[in-house]
C-alpha positions as CSV (number, residue, x, y, z in Angstrom):
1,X,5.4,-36.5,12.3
2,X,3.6,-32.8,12.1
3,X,6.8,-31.8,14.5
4,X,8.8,-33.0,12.1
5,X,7.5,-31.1,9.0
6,X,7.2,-27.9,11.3
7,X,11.4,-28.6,12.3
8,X,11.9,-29.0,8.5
9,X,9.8,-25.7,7.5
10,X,11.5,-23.3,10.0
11,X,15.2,-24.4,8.5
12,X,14.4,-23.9,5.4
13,X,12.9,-20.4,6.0
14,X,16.5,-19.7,8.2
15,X,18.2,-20.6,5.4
16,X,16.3,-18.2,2.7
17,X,17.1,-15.1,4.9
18,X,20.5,-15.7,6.2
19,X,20.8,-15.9,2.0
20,X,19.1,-12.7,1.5
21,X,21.1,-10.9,4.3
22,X,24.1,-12.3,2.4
23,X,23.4,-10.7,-1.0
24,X,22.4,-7.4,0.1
25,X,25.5,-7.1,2.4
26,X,27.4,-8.4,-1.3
27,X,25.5,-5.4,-3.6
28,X,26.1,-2.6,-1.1
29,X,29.6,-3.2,-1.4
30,X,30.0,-3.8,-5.1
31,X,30.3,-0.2,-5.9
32,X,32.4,1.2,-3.6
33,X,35.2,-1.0,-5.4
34,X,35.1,0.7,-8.6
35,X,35.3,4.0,-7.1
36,X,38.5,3.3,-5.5
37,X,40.2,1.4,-8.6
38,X,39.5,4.6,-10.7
39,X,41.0,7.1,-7.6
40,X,44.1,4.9,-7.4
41,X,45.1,5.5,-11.1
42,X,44.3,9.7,-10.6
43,X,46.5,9.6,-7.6
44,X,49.4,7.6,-9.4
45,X,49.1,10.3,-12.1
46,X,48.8,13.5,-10.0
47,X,51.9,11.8,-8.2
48,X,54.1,11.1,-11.4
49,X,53.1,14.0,-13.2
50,X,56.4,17.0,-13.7
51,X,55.6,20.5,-11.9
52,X,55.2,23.0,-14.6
53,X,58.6,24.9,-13.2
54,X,60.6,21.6,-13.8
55,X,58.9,21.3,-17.3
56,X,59.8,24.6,-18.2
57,X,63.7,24.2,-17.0
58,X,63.9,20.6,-18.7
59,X,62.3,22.7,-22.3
60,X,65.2,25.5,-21.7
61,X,68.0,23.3,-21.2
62,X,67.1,20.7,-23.9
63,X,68.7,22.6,-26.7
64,X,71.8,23.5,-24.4
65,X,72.4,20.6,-24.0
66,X,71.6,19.7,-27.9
67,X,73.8,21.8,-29.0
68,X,76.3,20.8,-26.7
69,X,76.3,17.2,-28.0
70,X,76.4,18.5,-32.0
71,X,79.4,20.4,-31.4
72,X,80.6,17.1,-29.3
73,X,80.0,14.3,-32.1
74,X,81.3,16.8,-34.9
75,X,84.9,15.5,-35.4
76,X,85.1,18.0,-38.0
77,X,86.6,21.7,-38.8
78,X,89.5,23.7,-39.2
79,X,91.2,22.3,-36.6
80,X,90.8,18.6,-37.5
81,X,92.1,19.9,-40.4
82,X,95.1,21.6,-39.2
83,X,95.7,18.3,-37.2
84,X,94.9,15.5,-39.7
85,X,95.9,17.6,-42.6
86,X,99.7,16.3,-44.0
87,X,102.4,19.0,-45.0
88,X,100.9,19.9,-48.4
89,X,97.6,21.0,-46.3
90,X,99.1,23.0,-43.4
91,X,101.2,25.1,-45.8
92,X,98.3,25.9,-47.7
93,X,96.4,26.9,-44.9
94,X,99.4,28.7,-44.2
95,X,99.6,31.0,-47.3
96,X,96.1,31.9,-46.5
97,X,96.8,33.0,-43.2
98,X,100.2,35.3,-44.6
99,X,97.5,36.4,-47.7
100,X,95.4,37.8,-45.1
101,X,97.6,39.3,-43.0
102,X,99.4,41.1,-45.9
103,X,96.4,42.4,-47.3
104,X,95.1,43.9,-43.7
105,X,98.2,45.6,-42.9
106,X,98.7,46.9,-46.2
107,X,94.6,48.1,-46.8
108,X,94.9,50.0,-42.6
109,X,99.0,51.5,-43.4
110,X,97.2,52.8,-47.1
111,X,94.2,54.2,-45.5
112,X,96.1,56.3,-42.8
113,X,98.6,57.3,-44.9
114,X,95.9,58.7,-47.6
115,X,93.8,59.9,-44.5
116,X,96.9,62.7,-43.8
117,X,97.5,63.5,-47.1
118,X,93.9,64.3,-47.7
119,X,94.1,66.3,-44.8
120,X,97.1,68.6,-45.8
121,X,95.7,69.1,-48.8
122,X,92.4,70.2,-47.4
123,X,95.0,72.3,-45.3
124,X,96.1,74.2,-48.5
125,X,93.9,77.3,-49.4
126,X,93.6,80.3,-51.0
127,X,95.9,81.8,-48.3
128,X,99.1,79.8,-49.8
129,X,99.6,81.7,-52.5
130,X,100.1,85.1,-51.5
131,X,103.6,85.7,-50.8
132,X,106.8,84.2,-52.0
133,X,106.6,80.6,-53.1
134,X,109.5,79.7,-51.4
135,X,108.1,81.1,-47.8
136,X,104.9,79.1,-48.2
137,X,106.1,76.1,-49.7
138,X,108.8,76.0,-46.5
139,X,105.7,75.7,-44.3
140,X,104.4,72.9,-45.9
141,X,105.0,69.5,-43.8
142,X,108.1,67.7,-43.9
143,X,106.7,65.0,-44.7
144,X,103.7,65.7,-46.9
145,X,103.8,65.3,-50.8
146,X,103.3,69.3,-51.7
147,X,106.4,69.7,-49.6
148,X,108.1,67.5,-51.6
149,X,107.1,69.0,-55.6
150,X,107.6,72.5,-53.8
151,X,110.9,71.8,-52.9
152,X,111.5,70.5,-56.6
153,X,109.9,73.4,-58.0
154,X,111.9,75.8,-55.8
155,X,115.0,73.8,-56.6
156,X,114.8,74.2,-60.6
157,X,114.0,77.3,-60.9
158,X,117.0,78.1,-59.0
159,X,119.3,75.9,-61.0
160,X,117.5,77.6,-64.4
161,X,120.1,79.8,-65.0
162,X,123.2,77.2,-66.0
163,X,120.6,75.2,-68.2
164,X,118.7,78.5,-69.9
165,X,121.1,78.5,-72.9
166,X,119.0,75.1,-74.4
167,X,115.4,75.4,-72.6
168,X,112.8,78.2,-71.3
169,X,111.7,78.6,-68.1
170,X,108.4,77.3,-68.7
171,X,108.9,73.6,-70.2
172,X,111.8,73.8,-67.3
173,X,109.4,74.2,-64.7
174,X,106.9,71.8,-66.4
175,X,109.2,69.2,-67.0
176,X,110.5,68.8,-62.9
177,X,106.9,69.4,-61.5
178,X,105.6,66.3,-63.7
179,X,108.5,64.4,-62.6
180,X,107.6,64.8,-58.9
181,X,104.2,64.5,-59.5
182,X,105.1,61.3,-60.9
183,X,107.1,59.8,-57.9
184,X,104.3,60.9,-55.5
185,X,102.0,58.9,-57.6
186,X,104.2,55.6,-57.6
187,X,104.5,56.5,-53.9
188,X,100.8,56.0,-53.6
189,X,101.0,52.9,-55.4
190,X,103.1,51.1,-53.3
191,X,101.0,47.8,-51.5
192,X,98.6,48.0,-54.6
193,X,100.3,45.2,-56.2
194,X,99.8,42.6,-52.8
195,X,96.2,43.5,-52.7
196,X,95.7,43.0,-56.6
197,X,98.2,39.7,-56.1
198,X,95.7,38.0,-53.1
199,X,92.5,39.0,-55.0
200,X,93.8,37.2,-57.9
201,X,95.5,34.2,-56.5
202,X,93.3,33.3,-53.1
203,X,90.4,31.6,-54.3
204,X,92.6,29.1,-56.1
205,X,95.2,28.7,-53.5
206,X,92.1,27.8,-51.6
207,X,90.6,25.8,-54.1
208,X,93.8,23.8,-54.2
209,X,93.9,22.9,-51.2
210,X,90.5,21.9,-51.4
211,X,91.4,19.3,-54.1
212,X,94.4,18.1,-52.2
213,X,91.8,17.3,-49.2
214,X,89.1,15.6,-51.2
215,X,92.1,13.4,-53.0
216,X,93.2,12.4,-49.4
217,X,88.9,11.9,-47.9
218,X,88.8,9.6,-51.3
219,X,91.6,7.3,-51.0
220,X,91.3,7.0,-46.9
221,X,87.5,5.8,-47.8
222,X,88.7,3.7,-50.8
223,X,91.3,1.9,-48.0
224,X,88.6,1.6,-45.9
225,X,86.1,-0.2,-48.1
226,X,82.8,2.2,-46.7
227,X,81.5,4.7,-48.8
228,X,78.4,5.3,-46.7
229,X,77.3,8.9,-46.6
230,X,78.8,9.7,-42.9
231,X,82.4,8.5,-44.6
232,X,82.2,10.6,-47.3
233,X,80.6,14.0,-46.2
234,X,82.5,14.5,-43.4
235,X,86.0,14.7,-45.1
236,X,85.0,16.0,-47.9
237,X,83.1,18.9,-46.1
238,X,86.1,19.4,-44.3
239,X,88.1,19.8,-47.5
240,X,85.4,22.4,-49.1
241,X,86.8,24.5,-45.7
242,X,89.8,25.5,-47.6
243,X,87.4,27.1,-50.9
244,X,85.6,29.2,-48.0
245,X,88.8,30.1,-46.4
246,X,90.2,31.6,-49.7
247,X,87.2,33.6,-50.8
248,X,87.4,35.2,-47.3
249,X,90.5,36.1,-48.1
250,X,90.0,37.1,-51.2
251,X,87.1,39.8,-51.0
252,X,89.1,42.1,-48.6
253,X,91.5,42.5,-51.0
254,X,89.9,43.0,-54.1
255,X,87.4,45.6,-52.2
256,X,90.5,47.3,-50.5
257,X,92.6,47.5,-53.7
258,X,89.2,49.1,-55.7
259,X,88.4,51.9,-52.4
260,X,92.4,52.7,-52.4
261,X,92.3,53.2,-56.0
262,X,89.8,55.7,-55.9
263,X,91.0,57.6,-53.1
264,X,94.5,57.4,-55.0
265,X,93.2,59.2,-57.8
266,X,91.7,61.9,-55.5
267,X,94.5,62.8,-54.1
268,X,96.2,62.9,-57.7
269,X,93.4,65.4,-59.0
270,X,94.9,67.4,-55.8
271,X,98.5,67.1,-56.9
272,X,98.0,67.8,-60.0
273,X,96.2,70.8,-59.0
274,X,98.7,71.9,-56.7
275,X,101.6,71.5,-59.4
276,X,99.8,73.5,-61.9
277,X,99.6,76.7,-59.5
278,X,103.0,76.1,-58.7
279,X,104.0,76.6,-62.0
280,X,102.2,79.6,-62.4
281,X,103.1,81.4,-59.3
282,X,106.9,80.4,-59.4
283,X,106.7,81.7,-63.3
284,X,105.6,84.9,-62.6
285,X,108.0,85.1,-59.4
286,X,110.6,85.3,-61.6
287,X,109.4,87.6,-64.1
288,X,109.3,90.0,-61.7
């Protein structure tokens, strides 16, 4: 029976260490697991994270290819207006497009044209009137509005003697140099009248067509039964294209027609200059 107990005894103490080899085997290896589970996340990350070169080329084409989308998805501008737009449209746009072409040709052809006779009477000096009138004034350019009153000047006074019997030499003179001076100045003129005409007339042209387009945007979305914002700004932005068309057209030619104005009566104080010693020297050629 004691061999017994003694059998009995030594089990049970096997028993209580193989247990306490167990759990220390089970808490030394308890935190290496944690340790790894937080690595694995960090090395997932590190691995999915962008380089900072493919960041920065993603950032810099982003608004590329933003942009490229807007100007994609917009259906609207001038030309879905020229190609949805009916007759009544197109031939305003049209008009605009002749307007402006008009006034550009007529505002460079005026501003040469007053350039050179600027210049040939900057050309004119003190120098001119010493000697006969009728040398000087045949040394004048062909083409060049002095030329032209000299030759009238020269003219008259030649042809003074069948008309002397019922007017003086003086009021003669007078009378044929304001006459040219007069033509030179409706010369200048010429062109005035378009740039005046678009200045005046453009913004409503415009403005017209602008009404014609919101008329048509109106009844398409009354048809169509949606009146949300996207069916309504669209077509009625693309109608307020035809307003902004004619004020562009418009400010040239009211600026133009105002700068040649001014630089037509310049070249009038010139001419009228030039006339009045005219008169004088050719009166007292003759006298002599």
């Amino acid at each position: 029976m004691k061999l017994g107990l003694v059998a009995a005894l030594g089990r049970l103490l096997v028993a209580v260490g193989l247990f306490g080899c167990l759990s220390q085997a089970t808490y030394a290896q308890a935190p290496a697991n944690p340790a790894t589970s937080e690595a694995a996340p960090a090395a997932a990350a590190v691995a999915t994270a962008p380089s900072p070169a493919a960041a920065g080329s993603e950032s810099a084409a982003a608004p590329a290819k933003a942009a490229l989308l807007e100007s994609a998805a917009n259906p609207y501008g001038v030309g879905a207006l020229w190609a949805q737009g009916d007759f009544v449209a197109r031939g305003t746009l049209l008009i605009l497009i002749l307007m402006s072409m008009a006034t550009w040709y007529v505002l460079i052809t005026k501003l040469i044209e007053q350039a050179k006779i600027i210049k040939q009477a900057q050309a004119i000096g003190d120098e001119f009137w010493h000697g006969t009138v009728t040398a000087k004034v045949a040394e004048l350019d062909a083409e060049s509005p002095f030329r032209y009153i000299g030759d009238k000047a020269v003219q008259g006074a030649a042809k003074f003697a069948s008309v002397s019997a019922n007017i003086d030499l003086q009021t003669w003179l007078a009378t044929l140099l304001q006459r040219a001076a007069g033509k030179v100045q409706s010369k200048l003129q010429i062109g005035l009248a378009v740039l005046a005409t678009v200045g005046s007339t453009a913004p409503f042209v415009g403005l017209f067509g602008t009404v014609w387009g919101i008329y048509h945007a109106l009844v398409s979305i009354g048809i169509s039964g949606q009146a949300s914002i996207d069916k309504v700004a669209g077509p009625v932005g693309e109608a307020l294209i035809m307003t902004a068309i004619g004020l562009a057209v418009a400010v040239p030619a009211v600026l133009g027609y105002n700068w040649l104005v001014r630089r037509n009566k310049q070249i009038m104080e010139s001419v009228t200059s030039f006339s009045g010693d005219l008169h004088a020297a050719l009166l007292a050629e003759v006298k002599r």
